[in-house]
Backbone bond lengths (Angstrom), bond angles and torsions (degrees), N, CA, C in turn:
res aa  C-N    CA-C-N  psi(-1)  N-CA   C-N-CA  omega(-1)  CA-C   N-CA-C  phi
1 X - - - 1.457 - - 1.535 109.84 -
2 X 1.485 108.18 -33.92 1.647 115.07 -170.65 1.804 90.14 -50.20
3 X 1.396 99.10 -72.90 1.533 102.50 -169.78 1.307 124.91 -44.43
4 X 1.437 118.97 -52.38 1.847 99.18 171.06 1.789 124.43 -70.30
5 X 1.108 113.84 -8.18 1.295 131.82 154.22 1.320 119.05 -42.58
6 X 1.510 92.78 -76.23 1.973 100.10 159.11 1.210 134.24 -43.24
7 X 1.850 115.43 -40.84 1.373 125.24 -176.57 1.201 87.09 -84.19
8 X 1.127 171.48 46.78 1.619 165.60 117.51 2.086 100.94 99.08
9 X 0.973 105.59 21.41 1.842 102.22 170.33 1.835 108.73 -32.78
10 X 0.792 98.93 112.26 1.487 87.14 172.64 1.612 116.08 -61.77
11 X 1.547 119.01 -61.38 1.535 150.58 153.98 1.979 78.19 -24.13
12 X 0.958 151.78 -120.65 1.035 148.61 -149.81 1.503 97.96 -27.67
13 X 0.945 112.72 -83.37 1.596 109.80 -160.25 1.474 116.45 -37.00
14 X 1.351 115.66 -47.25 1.269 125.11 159.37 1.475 118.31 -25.10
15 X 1.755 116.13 -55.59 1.139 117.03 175.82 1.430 117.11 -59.65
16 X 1.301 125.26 -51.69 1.213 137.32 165.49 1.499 114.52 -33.96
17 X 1.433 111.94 -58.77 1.721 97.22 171.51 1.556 120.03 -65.99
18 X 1.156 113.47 -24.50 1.179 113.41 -170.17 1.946 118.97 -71.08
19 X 1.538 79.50 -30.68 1.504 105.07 171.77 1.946 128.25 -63.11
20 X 1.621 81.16 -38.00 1.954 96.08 -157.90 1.647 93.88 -126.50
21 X 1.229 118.99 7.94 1.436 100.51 -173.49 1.489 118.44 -75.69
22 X 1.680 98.00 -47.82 1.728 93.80 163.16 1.536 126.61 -65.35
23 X 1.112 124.78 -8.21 1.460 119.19 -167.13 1.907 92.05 -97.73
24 X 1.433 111.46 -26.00 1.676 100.31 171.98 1.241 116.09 -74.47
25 X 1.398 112.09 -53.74 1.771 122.03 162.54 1.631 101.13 -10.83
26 X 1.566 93.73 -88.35 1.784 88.18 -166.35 1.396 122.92 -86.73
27 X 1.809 104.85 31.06 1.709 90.81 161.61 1.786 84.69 -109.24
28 X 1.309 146.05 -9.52 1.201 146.89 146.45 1.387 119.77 -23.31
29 X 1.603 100.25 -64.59 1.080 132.39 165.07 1.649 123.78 -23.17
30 X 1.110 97.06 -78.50 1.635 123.09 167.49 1.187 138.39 -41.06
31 X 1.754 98.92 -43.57 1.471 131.89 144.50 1.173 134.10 -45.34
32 X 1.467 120.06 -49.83 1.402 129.41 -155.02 1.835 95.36 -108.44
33 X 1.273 106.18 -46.08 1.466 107.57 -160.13 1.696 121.87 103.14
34 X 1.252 115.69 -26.73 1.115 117.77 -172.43 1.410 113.56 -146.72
35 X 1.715 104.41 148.74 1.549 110.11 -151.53 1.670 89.77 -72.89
36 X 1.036 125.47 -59.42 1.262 127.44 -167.55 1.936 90.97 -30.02
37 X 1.037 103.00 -99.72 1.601 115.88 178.79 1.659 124.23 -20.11
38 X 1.453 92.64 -24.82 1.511 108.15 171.01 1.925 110.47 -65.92
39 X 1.431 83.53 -55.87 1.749 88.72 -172.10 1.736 116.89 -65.03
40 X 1.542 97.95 -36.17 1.758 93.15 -175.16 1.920 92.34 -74.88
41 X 1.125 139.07 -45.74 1.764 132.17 167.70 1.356 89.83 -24.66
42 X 1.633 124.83 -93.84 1.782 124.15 -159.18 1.050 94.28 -44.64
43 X 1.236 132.81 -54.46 1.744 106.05 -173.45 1.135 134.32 -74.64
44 X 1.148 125.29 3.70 1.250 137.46 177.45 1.762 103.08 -92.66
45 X 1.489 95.91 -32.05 1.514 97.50 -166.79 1.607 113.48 -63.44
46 X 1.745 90.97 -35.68 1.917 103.13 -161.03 1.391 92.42 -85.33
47 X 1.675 130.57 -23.26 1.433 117.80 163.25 1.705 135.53 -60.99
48 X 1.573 96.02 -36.43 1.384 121.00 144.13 1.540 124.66 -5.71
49 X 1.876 87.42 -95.66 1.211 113.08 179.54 1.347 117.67 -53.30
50 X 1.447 128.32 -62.28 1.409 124.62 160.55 1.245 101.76 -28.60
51 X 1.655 141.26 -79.82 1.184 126.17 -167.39 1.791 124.09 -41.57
52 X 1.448 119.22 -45.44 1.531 135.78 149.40 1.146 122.10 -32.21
53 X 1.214 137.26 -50.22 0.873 135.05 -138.11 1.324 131.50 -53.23
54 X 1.530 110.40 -32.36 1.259 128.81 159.21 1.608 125.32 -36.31
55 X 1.505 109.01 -27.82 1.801 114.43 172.92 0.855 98.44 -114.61
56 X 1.488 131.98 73.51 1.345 137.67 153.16 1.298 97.95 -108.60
57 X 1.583 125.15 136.79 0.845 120.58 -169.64 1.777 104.94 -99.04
58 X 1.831 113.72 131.74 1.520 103.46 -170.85 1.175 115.71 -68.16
59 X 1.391 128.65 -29.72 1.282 107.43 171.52 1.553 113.58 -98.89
60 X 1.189 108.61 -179.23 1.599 112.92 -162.89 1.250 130.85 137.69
61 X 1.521 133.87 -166.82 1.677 124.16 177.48 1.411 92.26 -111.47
62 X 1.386 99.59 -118.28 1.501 134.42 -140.58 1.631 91.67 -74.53
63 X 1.340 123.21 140.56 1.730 103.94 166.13 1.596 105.54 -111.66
64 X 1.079 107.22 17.60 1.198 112.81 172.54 1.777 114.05 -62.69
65 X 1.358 127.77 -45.28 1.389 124.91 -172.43 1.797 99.11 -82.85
66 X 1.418 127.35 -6.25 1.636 124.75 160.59 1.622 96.09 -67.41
67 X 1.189 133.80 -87.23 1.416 145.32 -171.43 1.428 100.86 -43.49
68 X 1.426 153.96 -28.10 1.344 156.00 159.55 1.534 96.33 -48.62
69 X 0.930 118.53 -77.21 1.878 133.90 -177.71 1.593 109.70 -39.61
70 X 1.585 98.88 -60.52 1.439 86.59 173.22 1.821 126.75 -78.36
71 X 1.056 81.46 3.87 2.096 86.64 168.79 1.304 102.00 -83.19
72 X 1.355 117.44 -52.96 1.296 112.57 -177.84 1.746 126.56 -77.80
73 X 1.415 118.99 -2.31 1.330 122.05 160.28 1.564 92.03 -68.57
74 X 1.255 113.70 -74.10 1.782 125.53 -177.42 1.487 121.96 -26.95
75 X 1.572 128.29 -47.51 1.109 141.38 170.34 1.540 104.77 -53.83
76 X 1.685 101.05 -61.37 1.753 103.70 -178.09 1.467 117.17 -37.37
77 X 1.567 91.82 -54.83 1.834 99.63 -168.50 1.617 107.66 -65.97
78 X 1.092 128.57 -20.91 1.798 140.27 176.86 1.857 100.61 -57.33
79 X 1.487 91.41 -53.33 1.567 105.15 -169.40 1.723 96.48 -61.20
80 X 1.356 98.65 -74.57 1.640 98.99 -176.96 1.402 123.83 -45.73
81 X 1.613 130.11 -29.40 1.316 128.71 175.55 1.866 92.99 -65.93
82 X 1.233 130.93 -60.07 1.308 149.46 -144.76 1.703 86.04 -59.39
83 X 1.395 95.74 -74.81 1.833 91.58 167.01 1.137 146.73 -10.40
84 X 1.794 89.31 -67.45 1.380 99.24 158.75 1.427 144.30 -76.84
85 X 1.509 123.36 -15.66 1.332 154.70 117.08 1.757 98.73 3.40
86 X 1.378 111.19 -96.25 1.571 144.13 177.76 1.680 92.28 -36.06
87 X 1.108 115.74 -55.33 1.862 105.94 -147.51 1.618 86.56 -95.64
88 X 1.344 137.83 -0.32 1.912 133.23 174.11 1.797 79.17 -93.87
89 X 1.205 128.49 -73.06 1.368 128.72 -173.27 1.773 108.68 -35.98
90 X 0.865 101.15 -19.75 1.744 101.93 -166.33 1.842 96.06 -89.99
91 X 1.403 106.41 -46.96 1.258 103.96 166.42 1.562 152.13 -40.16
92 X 1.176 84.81 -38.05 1.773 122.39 179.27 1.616 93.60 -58.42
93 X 0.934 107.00 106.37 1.859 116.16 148.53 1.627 111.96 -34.52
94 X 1.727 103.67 122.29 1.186 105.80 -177.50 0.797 133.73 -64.52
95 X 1.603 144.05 170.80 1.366 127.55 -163.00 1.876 100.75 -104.27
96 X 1.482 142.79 153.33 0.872 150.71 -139.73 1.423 86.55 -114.71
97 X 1.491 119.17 129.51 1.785 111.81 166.85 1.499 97.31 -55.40
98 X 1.404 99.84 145.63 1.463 112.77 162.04 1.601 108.67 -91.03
99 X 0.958 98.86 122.66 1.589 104.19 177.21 1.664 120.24 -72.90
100 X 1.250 112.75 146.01 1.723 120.37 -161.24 1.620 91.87 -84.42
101 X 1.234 98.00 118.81 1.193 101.58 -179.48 1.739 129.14 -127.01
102 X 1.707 89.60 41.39 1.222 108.66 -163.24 1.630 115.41 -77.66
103 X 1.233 104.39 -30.89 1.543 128.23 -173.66 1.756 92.33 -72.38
104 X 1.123 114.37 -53.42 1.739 110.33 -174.41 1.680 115.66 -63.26
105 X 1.295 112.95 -4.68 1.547 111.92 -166.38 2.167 78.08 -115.35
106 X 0.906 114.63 -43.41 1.064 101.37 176.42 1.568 124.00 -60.02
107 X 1.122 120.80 -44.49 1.147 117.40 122.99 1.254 145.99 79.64
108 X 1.519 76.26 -144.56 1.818 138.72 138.07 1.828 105.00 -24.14
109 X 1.335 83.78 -62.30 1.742 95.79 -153.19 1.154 89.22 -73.68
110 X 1.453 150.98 -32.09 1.236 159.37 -174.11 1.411 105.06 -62.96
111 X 1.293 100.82 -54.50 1.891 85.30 -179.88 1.003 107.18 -112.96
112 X 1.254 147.12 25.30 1.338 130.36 105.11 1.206 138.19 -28.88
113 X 1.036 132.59 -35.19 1.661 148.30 -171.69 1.697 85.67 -103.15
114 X 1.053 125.70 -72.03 1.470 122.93 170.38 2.012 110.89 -19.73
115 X 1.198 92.47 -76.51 1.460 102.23 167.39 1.482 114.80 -51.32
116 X 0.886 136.79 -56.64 1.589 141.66 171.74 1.576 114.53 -50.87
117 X 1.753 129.12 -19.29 1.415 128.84 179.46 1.896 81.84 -100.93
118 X 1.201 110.97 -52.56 1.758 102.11 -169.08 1.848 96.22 -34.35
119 X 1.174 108.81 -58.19 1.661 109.19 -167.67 1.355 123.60 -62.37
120 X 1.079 124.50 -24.31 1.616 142.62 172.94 1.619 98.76 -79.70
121 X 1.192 112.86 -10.29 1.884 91.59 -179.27 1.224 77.78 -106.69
122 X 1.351 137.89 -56.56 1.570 137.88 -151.31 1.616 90.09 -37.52
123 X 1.945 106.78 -62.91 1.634 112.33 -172.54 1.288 103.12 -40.92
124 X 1.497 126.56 -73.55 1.099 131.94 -152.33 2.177 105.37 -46.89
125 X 1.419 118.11 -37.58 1.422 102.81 -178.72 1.541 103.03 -62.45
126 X 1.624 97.64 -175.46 1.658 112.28 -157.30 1.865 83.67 -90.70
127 X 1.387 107.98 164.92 1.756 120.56 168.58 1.677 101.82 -39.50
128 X 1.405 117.01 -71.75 1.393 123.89 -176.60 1.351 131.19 -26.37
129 X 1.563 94.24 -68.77 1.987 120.00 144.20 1.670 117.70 -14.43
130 X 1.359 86.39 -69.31 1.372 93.56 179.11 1.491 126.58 -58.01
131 X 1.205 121.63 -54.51 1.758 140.45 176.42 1.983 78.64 -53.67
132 X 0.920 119.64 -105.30 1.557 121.31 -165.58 1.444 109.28 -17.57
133 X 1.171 130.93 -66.69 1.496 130.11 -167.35 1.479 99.17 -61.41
134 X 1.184 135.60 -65.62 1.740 146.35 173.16 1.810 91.12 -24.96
135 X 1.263 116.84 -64.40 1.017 102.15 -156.14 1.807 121.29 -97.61
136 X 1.270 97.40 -2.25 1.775 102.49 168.05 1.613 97.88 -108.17
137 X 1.293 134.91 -40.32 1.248 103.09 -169.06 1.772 102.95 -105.21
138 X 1.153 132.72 -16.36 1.692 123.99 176.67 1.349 90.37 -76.15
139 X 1.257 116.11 -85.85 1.518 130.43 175.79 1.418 128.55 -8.49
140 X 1.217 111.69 -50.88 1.190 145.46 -169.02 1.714 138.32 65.62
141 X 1.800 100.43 29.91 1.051 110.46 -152.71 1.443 106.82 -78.20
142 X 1.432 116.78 -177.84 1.477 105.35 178.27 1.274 93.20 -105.17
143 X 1.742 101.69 -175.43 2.089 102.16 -178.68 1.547 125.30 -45.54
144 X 1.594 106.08 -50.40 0.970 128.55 -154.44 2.001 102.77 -70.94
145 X 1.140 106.08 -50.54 1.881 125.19 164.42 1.505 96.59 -46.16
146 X 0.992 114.08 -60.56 1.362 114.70 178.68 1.427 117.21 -49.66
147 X 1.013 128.49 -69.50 2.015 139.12 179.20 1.197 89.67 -59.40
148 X 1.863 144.66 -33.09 1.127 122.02 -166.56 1.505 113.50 -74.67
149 X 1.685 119.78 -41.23 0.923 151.40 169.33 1.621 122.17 -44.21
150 X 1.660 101.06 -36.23 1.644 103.13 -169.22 1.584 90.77 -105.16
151 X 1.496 132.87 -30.30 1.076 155.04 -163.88 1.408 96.70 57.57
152 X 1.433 106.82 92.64 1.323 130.69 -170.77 1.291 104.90 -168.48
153 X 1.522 109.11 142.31 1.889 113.20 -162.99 1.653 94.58 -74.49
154 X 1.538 94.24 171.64 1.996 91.85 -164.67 1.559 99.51 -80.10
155 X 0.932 114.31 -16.64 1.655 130.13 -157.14 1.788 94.76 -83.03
156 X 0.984 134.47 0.29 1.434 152.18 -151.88 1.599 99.60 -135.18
157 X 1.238 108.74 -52.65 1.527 109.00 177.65 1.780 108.02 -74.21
158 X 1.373 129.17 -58.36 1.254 115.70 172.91 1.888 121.27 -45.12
159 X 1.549 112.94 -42.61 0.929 127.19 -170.90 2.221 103.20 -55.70
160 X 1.468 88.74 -46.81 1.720 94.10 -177.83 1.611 97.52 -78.40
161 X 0.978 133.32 -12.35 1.563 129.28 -163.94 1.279 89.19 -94.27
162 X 1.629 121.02 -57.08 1.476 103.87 -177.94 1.916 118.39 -53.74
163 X 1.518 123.48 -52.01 1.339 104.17 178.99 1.143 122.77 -71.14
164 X 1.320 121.45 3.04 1.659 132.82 178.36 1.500 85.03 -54.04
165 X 1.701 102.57 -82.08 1.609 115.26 -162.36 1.207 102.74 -28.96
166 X 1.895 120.76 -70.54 1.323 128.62 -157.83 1.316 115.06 -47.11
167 X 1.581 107.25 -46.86 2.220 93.33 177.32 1.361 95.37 -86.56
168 X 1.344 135.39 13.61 1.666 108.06 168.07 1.791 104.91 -97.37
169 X 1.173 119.03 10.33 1.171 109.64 -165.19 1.576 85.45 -128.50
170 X 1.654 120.29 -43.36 1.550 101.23 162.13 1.591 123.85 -53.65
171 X 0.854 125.43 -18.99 1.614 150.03 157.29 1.646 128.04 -27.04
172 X 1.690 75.51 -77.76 1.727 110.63 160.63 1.251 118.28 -55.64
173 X 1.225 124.11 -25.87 1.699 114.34 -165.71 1.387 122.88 -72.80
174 X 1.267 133.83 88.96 1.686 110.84 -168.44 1.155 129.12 -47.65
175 X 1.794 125.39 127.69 0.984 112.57 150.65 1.519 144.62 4.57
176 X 1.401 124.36 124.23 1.322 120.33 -173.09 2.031 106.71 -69.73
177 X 1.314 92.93 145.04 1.507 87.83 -179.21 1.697 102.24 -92.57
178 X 1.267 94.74 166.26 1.604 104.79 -179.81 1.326 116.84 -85.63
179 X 1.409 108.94 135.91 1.446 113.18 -172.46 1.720 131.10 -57.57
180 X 0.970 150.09 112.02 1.225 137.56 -119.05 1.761 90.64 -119.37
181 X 1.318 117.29 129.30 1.248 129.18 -168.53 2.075 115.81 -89.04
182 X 1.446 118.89 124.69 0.923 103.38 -150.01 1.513 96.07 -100.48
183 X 1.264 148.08 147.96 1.140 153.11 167.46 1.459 111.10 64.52
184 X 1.733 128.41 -139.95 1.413 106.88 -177.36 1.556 92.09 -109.90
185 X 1.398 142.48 68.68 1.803 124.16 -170.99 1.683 75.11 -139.71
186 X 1.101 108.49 74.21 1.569 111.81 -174.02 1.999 93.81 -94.05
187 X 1.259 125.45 177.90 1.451 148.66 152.66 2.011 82.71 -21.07
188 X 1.450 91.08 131.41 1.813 95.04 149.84 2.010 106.10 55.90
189 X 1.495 112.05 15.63 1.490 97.88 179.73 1.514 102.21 -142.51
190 X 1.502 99.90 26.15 1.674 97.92 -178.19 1.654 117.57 -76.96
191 X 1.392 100.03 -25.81 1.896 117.68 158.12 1.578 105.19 -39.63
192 X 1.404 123.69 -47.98 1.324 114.65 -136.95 1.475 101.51 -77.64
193 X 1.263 131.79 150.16 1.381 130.59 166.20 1.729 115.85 -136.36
């Protein structure tokens, strides 16, 4: 068997795994600790050996303690890549928690929509409205800056400043919510029993 082994028999080799595959498995096994790690070792081993094959020696016994050796070169080098794997990973600058930043986009979206009703009332006052409020309450001018500014008496600017507020605050008011029905004696089910 050594010899067609050597000459690359396929039909031989076959026998050979069929022969040594479990007995590498669980000296793999033994080695590694873990089945996963067990199976890629045998396979590495019987890829190995095919690659070897050429120093097999033709005469001889058992080839079982060749394929032992090369599991355990194979296992080693698993460990040492893995190692080295672990100790480049160890290197790597840690990664920074990302902070939850769900509440800030919420937010976001909050005054956005906030901002988006502010602008729909702003539209909704008259042109006049508008120039007055912009300029006493963004602005921050007083009455008089104001009437000087629009050249308009001050008594004209409070007068638009006051209904400014009033539809921006009729504006503001939320909607009434709907009355919320308690059990099943809803509209139209006071019959029911």
């Amino acid at each position: 068997m050594r010899a067609r082994i050597r000459d690359g028999n396929p039909a031989a080799f076959e026998e050979l795994f069929d022969d040594y595959a479990k007995a590498v498995y669980n000296h793999a096994f033994r080695l590694t600790g873990n089945w996963s790690a067990a199976e890629d070792v045998m396979a590495l081993t019987f890829l190995e050996a095919w690659r070897l094959r050429g120093r097999i020696d033709p005469e001889g016994g058992s080839i079982r303690p060749w394929l032992l050796g090369i599991a355990t070169n194979v296992a080693r080098n698993a460990r040492r890549a893995s190692r080295r794997h672990d100790d480049a990973l160890a290197r790597l600058p840690r990664a920074e928690a990302v902070p939850d930043f769900a509440d800030e986009v919420v937010g976001r979206l909050e005054d956005a929509d906030r901002l988006a009703a502010a602008r729909d009332a702003f539209g909704s006052l008259r042109r006049q409205e508008q120039d007055v409020f912009a300029l006493c309450v963004w602005a921050g001018l007083g009455y008089a800056e104001a009437a000087e500014a629009l050249g308009i008496p001050v008594g004209t600017v409070r007068s638009r400043l006051s209904r400014a507020r009033r539809k921006l605050a009729q504006h503001a008011e939320p909607p009434p919510r709907p009355r919320q029905v308690v059990g099943d004696r809803g509209p139209g089910k006071e019959g029911i029993r």
